[in-house]
N, C-alpha and C positions, 0 to 999 in steps of 0.2 A: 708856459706863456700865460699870458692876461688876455682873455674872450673879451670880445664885444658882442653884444648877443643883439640883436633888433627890438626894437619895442612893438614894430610893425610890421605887417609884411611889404614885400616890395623889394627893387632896387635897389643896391647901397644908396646908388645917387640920390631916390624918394625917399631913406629912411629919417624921419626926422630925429633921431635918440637914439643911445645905444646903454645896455644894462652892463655893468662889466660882472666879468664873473672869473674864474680859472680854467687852463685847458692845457693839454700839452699829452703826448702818449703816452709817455713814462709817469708823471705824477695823477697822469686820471687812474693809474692802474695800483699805484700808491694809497692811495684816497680810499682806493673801492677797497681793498684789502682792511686798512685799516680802520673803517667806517663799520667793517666786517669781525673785529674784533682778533685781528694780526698785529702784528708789532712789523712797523714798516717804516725804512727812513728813506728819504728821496737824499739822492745824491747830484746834486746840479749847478748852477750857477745861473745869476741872476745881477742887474744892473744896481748900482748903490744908488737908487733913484725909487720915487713912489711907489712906482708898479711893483718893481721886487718885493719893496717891504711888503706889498698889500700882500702877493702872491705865496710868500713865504707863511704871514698870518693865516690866510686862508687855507692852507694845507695842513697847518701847524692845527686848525679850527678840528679837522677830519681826524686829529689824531698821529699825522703824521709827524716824525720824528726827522728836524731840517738842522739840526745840528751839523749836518754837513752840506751843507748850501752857502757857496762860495760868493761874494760879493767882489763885480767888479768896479773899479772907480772908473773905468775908460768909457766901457760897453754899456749899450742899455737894453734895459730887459726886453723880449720877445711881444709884440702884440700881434693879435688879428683880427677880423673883421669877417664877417660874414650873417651871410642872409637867412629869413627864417626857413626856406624852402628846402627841398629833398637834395640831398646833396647831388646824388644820381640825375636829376634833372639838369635842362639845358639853362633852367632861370638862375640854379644855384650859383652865388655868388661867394669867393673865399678870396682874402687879402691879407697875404702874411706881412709884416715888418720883423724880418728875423735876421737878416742880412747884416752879418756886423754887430749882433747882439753878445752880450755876457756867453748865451750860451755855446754860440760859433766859437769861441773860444777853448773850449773842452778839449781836453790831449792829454798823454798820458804822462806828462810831466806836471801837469795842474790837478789832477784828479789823487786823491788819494786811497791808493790799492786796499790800504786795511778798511776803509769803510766800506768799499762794494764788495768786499771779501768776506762782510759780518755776517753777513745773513745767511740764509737756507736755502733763499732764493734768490737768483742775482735776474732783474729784469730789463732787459732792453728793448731796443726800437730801431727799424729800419731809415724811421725818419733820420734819428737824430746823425749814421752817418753820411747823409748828406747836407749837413750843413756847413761841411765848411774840410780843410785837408786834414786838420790838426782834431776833427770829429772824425772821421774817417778814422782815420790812424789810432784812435782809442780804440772805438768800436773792434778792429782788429783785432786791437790788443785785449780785449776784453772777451772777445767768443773765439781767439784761441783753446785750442785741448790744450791742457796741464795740470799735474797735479795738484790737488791741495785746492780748489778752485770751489766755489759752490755752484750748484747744479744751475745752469744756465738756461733762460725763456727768454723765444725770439718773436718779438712780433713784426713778420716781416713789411708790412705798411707801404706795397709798394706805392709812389707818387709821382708818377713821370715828370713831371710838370720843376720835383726839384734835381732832376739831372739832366746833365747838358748831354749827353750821351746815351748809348745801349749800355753801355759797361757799366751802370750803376745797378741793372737786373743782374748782371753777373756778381757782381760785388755781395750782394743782397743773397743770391745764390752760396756762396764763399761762406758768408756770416753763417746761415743758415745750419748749414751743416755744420757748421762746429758747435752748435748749441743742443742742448739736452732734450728740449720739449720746444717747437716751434709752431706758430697761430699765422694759418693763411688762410685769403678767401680764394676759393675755385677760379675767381674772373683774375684777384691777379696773377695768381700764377700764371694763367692763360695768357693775360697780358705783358706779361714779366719775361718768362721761360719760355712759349708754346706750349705750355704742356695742359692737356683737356686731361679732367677729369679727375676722381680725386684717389684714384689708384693710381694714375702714373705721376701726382705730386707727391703720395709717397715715395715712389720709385725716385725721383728725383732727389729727395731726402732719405736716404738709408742710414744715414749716419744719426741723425736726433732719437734719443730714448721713446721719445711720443712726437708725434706728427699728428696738430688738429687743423681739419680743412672746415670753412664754414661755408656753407652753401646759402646762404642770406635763412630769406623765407622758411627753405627746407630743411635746416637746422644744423649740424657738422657731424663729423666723423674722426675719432681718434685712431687713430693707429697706435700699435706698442711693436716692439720688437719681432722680428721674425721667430718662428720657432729654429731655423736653421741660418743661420746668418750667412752671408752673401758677400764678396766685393763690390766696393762700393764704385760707381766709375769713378774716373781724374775727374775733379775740377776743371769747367773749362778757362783757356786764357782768357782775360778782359779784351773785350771788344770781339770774342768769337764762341760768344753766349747763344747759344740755338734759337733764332727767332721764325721758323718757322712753324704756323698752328700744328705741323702734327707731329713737334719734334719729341724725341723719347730719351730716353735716359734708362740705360741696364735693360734689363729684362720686368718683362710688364704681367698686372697681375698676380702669380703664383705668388710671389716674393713681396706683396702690398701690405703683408705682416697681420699681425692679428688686429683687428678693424669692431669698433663699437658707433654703432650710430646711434644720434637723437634727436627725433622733429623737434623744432623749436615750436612754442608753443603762439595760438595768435596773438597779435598785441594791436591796439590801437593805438599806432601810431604818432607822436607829436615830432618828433623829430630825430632823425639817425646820430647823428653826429655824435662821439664817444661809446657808441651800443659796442664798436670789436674792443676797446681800451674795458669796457664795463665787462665783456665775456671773458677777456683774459682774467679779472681779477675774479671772478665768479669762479672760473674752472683752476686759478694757484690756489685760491682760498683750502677749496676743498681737496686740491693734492697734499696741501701742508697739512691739511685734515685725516691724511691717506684713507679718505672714500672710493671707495669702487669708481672705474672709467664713465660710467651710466651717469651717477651720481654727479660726478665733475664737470659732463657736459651739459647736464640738467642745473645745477649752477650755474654754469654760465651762460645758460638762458635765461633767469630768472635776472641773473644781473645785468645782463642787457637789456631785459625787459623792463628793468626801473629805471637805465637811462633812456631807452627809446619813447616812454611814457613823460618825459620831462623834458622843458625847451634846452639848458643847458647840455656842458658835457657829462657833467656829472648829476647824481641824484642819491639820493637816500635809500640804501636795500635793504629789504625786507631782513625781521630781524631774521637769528641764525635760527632760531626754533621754527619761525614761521618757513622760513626756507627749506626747509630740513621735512615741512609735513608736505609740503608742495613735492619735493623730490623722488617721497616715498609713494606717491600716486600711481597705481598700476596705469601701465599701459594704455587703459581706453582714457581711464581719466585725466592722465597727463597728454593725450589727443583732443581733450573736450576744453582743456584753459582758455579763457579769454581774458586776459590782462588790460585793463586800460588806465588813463590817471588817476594817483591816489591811490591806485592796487597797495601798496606795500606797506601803507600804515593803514589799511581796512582787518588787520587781522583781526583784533576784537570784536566785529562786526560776525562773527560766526558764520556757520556753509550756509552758503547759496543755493537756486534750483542749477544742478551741475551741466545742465543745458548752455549755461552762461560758464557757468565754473571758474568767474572770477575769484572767487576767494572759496576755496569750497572747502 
């Protein structure tokens, strides 16, 4: 999609101006990869009108490989709107125009198999099946198990606000587990499933190769595979998805698989928006990298750390050497970072007193 971003704070209604820029789940997470020095093509579709062309250049700008970016003559491309505030807050304002767009159009009759099939890594989003039936129904067909498949990431995104029903947690639930390595926060689970806490959203994923939970502030936790593998429970039907807080799934604990955690580091804050799109691509980067678990979740803090440091969804990450000496920081010192704007091209600027340990 095409951002509008605020020039000001306020109101949509107060705002006098808006900055355009790019945004969307799946191509922030494209961007960040290959800004990162991956080889990344977005696979999507877009209106044959300004905003696509812009949209397409603009990612094509990051690196990204849009060779397969479908142009419709009917639909037009996705925009939205939104204010400069915390998204969490009650002032935050968001305004999608996607309803009917290029990309509500996506199915598995439009999309072509060999190009989400090229990669190493096939990345999706919980957004995009709810945009529309013929969304849905790829998505399906896209985080089915079969062979020959490349290794499948789910972000599951849950958004209440885009389904008319409960059955779109469950649906989201369904995706989930047929994908290889999936990115959830603790609140939607909770919000989505019932499910507290971030051993019983593994329990409720036994099927994914990695399960990462992000905890915002407190930073996430990877799961890998059990040492003993388990039955996994059924899937529930649609529309009789466990919505009570203290609902469970399997057996809880023991069976939570082998678990890596990593506080995230502090960041001075400019604004959320794109920081979980920026930690998936920080924690693929370094799995293509095949980096130890520590490693990959410590990416993808630093890569959310360059977007939360920037008004946009997107931002410029630190390069990979700069990244890479950040990651190796023992323990007290990767507890002592304080990141804030322009963190990420301060590297030449050499260590800091590590009190601050912005750049150290």
């Amino acid at each position: 999609m095409v951002t509008f971003l605020p020039t000001a704070p306020g109101r949509l209604a107060d705002v006098p101006s808006f900055v355009r820029g790019i945004g969307g789940a799946e191509s922030n997470v494209a961007c960040g990869l290959a800004a990162s020095g991956h080889s990344a093509k977005w696979v999507g579709r877009v209106g044959a009108d300004g905003f696509g062309e812009y949209l397409v250049a603009a990612m094509a700008s990051y690196g990204v490989d849009t060779s397969a970016v479908q142009r419709d003559p009917l639909r037009p491309t996705g925009v939205y709107f939104r204010t400069a505030g915390d998204r969490a807050s009650h002032a935050h304002e968001v305004l999608y125009y996607r309803a009917g767009s290029a990309a509500s159009a996506m199915s598995p009759s439009t999309v072509r198999y060999e190009d989400v099939r090229a990669g190493r890594i096939l990345h999706l989003s919980g957004i995009t099946a709810a945009l529309s039936a013929d969304c849905l129904a790829l998505m399906r067909d896209l985080t089915a198990r079969r062979a020959g498949r490349p290794m499948v990431s789910f972000d599951v995104n849950y958004r209440p606000g885009l389904w008319d029903t409960h059955a779109g947690a469950c649906v989201l639930l369904e995706m989930a587990r047929g994908a290889d390595i999936v990115f959830v926060g603790e609140d939607e689970a909770e919000a989505a499933w019932g499910v507290r806490g971030a051993d019983a959203i593994r329990e409720a994923l036994p099927e994914p190769e990695v399960v990462v939970v992000k905890r915002g502030g407190e930073g996430a936790v990877a799961y890998g595979r059990c040492a003993e593998p388990f039955p996994a429970p059924p899937l529930p039907e649609l529309g009789a998805c466990p919505q009570t807080p203290h609902a469970t799934f399997g057996r809880m604990s023991s069976n939570a698989g082998r678990a890596e955690k990593s506080p995230a580091p502090r960041v001075d804050v400019v604004a959320h928006v794109g920081a979980g799109d920026a930690f998936a691509a920080g924690f693929l980067s370094a799995t293509l990298r095949g980096l130890p678990v520590r490693d990959r979740l410590r990416h993808g803090h630093l890569m959310a750390a360059a977007t939360l440091t920037v008004a946009g969804d997107l931002a410029t990450p630190p390069s990979r050497a700069y990244a890479d000496r950040l990651v190796a920081l023992d323990d007290r010192d990767w507890g002592r970072l304080r990141l804030g704007p322009g963190w990420t091209a301060a590297a030449e600027q050499g260590p800091q007193d590590p009190q601050e340990v912005r750049i150290p």
